[in-house]
KEVO-171084 format. One line per field, with one value per residue (C-alpha): residue in three letters; x, y, z. Coordinates in nm, 2 decimals. Layout:
<nukols>
residu Ala:...
u X:...
v Y:...
w Z:...
</nukols>
This chain:
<nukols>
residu Unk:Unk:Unk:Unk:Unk:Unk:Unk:Unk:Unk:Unk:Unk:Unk:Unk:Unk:Unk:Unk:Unk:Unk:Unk:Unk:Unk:Unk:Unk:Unk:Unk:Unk:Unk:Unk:Unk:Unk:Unk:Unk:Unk:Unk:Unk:Unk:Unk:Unk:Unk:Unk:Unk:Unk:Unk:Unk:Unk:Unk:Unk:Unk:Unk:Unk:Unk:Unk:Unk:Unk:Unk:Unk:Unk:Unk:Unk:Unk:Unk:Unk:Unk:Unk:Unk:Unk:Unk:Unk:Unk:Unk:Unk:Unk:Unk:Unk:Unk:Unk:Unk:Unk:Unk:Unk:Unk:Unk:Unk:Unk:Unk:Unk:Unk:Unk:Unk:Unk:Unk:Unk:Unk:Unk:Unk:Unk:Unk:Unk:Unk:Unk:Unk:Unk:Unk:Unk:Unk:Unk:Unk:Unk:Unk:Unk:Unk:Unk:Unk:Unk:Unk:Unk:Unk:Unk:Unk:Unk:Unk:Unk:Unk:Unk:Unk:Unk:Unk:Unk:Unk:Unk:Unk:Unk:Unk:Unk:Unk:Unk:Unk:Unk:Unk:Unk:Unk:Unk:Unk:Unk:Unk:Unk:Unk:Unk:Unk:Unk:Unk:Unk:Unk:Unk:Unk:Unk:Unk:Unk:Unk:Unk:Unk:Unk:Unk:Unk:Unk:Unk:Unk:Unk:Unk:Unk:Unk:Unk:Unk:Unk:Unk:Unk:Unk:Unk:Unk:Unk:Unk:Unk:Unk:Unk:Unk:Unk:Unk:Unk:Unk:Unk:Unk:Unk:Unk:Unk:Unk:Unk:Unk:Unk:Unk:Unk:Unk:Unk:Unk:Unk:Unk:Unk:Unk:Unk:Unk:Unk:Unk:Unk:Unk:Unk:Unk:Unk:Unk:Unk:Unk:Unk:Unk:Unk:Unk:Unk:Unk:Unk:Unk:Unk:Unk:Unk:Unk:Unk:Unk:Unk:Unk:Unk:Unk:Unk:Unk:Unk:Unk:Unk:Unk:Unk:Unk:Unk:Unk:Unk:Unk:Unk:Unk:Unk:Unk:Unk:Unk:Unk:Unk:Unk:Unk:Unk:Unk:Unk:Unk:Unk:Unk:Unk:Unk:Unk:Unk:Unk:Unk:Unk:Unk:Unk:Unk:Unk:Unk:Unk:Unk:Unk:Unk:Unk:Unk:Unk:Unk:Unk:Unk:Unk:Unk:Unk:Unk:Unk:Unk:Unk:Unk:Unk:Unk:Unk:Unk:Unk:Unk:Unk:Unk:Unk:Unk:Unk:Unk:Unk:Unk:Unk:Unk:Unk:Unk:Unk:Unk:Unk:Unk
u 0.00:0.11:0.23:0.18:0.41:0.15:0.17:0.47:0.64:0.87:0.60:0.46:0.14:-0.08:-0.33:-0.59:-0.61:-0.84:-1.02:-1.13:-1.48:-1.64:-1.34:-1.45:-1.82:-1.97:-1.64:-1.51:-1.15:-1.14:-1.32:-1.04:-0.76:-0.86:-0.89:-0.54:-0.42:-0.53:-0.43:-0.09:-0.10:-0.23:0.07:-0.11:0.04:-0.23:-0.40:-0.69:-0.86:-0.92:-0.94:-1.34:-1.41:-1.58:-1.49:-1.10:-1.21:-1.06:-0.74:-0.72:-0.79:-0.53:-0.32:-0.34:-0.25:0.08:0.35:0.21:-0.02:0.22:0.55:0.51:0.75:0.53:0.23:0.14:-0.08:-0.34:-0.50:-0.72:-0.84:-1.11:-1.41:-1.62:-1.88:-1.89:-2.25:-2.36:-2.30:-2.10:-1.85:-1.58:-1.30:-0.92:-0.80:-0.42:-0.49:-0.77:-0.55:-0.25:-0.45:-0.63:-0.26:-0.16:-0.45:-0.43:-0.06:-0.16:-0.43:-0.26:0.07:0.32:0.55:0.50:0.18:0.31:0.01:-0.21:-0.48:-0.71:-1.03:-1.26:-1.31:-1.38:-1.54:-1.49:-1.10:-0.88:-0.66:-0.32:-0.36:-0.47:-0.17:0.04:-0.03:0.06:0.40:0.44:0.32:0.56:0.87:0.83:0.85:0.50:0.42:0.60:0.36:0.06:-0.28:-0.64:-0.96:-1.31:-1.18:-1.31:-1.07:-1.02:-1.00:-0.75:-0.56:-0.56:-0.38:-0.13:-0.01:-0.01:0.22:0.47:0.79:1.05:0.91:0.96:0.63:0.54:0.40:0.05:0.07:-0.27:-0.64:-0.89:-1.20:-1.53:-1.49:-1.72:-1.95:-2.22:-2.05:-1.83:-1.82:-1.40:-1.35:-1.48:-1.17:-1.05:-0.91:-0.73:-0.62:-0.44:-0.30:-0.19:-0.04:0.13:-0.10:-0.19:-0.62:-0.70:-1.08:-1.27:-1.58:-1.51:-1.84:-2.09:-2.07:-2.14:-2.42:-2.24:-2.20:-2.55:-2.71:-2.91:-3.09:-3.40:-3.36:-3.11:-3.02:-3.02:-2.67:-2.58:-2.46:-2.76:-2.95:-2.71:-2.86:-2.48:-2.42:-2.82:-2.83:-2.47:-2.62:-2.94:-2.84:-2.75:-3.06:-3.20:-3.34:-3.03:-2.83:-3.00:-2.98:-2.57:-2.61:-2.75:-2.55:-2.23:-2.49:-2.46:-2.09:-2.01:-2.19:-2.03:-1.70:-1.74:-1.65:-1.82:-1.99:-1.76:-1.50:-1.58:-1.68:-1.34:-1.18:-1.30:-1.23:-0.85:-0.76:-0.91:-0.75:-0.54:-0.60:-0.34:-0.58:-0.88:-0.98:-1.21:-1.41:-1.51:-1.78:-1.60:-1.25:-1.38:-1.54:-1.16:-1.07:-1.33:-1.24:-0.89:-0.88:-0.97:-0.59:-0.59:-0.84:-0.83:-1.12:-1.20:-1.15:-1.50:-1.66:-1.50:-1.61:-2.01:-1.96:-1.81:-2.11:-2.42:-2.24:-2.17:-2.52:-2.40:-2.20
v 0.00:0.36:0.55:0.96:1.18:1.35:1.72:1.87:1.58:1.25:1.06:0.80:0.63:0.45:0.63:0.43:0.40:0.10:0.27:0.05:0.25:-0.09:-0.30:-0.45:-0.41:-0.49:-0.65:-0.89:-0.99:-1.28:-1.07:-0.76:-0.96:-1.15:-0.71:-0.64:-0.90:-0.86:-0.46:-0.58:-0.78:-0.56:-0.31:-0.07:0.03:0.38:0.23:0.46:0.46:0.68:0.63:0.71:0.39:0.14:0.32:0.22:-0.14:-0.04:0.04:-0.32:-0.51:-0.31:-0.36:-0.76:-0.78:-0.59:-0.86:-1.10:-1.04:-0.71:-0.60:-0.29:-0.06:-0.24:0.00:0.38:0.41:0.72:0.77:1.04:1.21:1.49:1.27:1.02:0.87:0.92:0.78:0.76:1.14:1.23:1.46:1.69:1.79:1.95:2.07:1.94:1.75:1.55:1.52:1.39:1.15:1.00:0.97:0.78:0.54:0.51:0.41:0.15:-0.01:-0.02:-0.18:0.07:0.30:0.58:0.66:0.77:0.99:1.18:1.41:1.64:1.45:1.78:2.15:2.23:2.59:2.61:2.51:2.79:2.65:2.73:2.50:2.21:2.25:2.25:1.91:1.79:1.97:1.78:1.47:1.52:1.64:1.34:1.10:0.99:1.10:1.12:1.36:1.57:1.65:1.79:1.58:1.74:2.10:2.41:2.60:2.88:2.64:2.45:2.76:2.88:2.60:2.54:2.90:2.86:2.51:2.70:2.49:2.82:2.93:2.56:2.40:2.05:2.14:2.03:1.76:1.65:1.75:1.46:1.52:1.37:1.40:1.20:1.26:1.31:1.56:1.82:2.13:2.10:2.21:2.53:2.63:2.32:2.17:2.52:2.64:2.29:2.30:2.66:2.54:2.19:1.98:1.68:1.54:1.23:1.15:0.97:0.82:0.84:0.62:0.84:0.54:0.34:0.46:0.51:0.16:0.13:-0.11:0.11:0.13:-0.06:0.04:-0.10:-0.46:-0.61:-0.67:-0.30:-0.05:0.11:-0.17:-0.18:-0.01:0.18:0.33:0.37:0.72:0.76:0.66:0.79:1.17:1.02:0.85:1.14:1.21:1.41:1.17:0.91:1.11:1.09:0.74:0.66:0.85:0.65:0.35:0.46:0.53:0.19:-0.01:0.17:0.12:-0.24:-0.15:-0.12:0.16:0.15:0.12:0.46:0.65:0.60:0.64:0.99:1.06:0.88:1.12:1.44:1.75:1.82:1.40:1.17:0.92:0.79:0.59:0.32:0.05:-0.26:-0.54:-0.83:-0.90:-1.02:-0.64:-0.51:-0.68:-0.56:-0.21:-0.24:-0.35:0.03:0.05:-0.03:0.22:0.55:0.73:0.88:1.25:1.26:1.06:1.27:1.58:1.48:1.30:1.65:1.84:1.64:1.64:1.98:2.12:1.87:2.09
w 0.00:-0.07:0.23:0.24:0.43:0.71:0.73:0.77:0.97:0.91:0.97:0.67:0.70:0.46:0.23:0.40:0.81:0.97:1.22:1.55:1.69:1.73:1.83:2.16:2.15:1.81:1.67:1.89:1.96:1.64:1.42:1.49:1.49:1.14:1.04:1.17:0.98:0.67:0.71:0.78:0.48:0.25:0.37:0.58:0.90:1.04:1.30:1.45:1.76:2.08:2.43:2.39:2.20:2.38:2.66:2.65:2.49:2.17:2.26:2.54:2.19:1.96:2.28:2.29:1.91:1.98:2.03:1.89:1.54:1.51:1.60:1.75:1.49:1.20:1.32:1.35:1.59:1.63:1.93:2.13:2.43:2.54:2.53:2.71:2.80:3.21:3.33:2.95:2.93:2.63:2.79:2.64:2.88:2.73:3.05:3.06:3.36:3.22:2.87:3.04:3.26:2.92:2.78:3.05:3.06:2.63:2.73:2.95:2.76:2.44:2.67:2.49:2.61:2.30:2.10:1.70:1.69:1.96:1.86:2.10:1.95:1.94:2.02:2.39:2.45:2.82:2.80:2.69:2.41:2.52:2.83:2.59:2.38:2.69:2.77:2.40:2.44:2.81:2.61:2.31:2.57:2.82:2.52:2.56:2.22:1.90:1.70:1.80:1.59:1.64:1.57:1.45:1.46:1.26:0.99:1.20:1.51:1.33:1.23:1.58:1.78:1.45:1.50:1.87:1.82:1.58:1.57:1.58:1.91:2.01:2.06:1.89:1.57:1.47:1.19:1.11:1.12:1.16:1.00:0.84:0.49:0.21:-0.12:0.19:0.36:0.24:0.46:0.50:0.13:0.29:0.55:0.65:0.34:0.26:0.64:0.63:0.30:0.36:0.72:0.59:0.79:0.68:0.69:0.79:0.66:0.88:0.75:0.40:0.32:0.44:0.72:0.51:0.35:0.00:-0.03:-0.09:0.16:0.29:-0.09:0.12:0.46:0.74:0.69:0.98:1.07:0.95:1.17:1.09:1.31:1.55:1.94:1.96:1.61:1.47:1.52:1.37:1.07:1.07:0.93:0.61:0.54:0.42:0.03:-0.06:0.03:-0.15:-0.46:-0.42:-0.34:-0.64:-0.81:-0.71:-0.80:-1.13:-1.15:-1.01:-1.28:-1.55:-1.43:-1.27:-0.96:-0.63:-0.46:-0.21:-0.44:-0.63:-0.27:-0.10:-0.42:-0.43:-0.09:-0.09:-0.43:-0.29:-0.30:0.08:0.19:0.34:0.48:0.49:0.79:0.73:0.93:0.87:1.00:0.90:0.76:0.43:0.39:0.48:0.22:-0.05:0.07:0.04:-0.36:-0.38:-0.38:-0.77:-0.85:-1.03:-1.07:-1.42:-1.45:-1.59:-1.35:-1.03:-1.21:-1.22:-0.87:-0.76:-0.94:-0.79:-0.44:-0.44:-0.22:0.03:0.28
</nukols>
């Protein structure tokens, strides 16, 4: 698999990330490590997760794989903290002592001594910014942490803590920008995609599927072992079940049976070649679906066909 310099870093990581949301709760430990290794195999190494998952249960399983279905140098692992779940209460805290303290615990679930990437996984209003970058300089400076990025920030937002972290005044400079990004939604192209191209930074796209509504097996409503029918990730879903959305899906449908490729195939395509993208981070049910997403590797979208996906995707921002 290819592998993309991030941002404006050493860093290389592979142009498509497995993400881990449901490792430990609707994928179970067989089912993940039969993922990991087909990843592996297919070349990737961008491992992504975040101390939020499962409530830590992602990170235990990536954790138990590490030794022995990886070496630990074979992966780049991408972590984050802010967030959870406290008493079913989605909760957003950046204050350095709660960042530091969800570091700490990443470092322990996962059993490693470094993470390759940590990212403050969103915005928090009632945290001023410089103390939250203070913790990823701490982080970066006690060797906890190789490199630092932000997760689910605005352009200016994004702009803000990147001129904050500028190298020359010897802070750890911001080297990615994790973001939703598919044919379904499209609001970075706005500020996002130029504020990091402007500032070096690479963007990792998570959700490049729509969730995996742009494969098109949501056509007749939610199969039932869909995320879309699933109690933890229904509402996830359930924004892009809407009639614009199935207009773009169709569309795709379309595309997809002229080239003889999936829809899948031609959604993360278009995300993977898209102006300002290192990554894409994609999830899977089963390891048999990794490995229909990963043959996206040998596709090249037609000019033509990215220009009309473009064109009837455009009012989705």
């Amino acid at each position: 698999m290819e592998k993309r310099i991030l941002g404006n870093s050493g860093l290389r990581v592979s142009r498509i990330g497995l993400g881990t949301m449901t490792w430990g709760r609707d994928t179970d430990e067989h089912e993940a490590a039969d993922q990991l290794k087909t990843f592996l195999d297919a070349g990737g190494n961008l491992i992504d997760t975040a101390a939020m998952y499962g409530d830590g249960d992602s990170e235990r399983v990536i954790g138990g794989f590490i030794g022995t279905l990886a070496k630990r140098e074979d992966l780049i692992i991408a972590t984050k903290a802010g967030i959870s779940f406290a008493g079913g209460e989605r909760s957003v805290n950046n204050s350095r002592t709660n960042l530091l303290s969800d570091l700490d615990k990443s470092l322990s679930r996962l059993g490693v001594d470094y993470i390759d990437l940590w990212q403050i996984h969103t915005w928090d209003p009632m945290v001023p910014l410089e103390e939250s970058l203070s913790a990823i300089d701490q982080a970066v400076s006690s060797g906890r942490v190789r490199y630092v990025g932000v997760s689910n920030f605005s352009g200016w937002q994004l702009a803000r803590a990147a001129t904050l972290q500028n190298p020359l005044f010897g802070k750890s400079p911001i080297i990615s920008s994790q973001v939703e990004y598919s044919l379904l939604n499209r609001g970075i192209e706005a500020e996002v995609i130029p504020a990091s191209i402007e500032m070096n930074i690479g963007v990792l796209a998570w959700s490049p599927i729509g969730r995996g509504v742009l494969t098109g097996k949501y056509r007749n409503g939610s199969p039932s072992d869909s995320r879309g029918a699933s109690p933890h990730f229904s509402g996830f879903i359930a924004p892009y079940l809407d009639e614009r959305s199935r207009k773009i899906v169709e569309a795709v449908c379309v595309a997809s049976d002229g080239l003889g490729y999936s829809p899948l195939e031609v959604a993360l395509s278009w995300v993977r070649e898209g102006y300002g993208i290192t990554s894409a981070i994609v999830g899977a049910r089963t390891a048999a679906q990794l490995r229909g997403i990963l043959t996206v590797e040998e596709i090249t979208l037609p000019d033509q066909v990215r220009a009309a996906l473009d064109e009837i995707s455009a009012d989705i921002n």
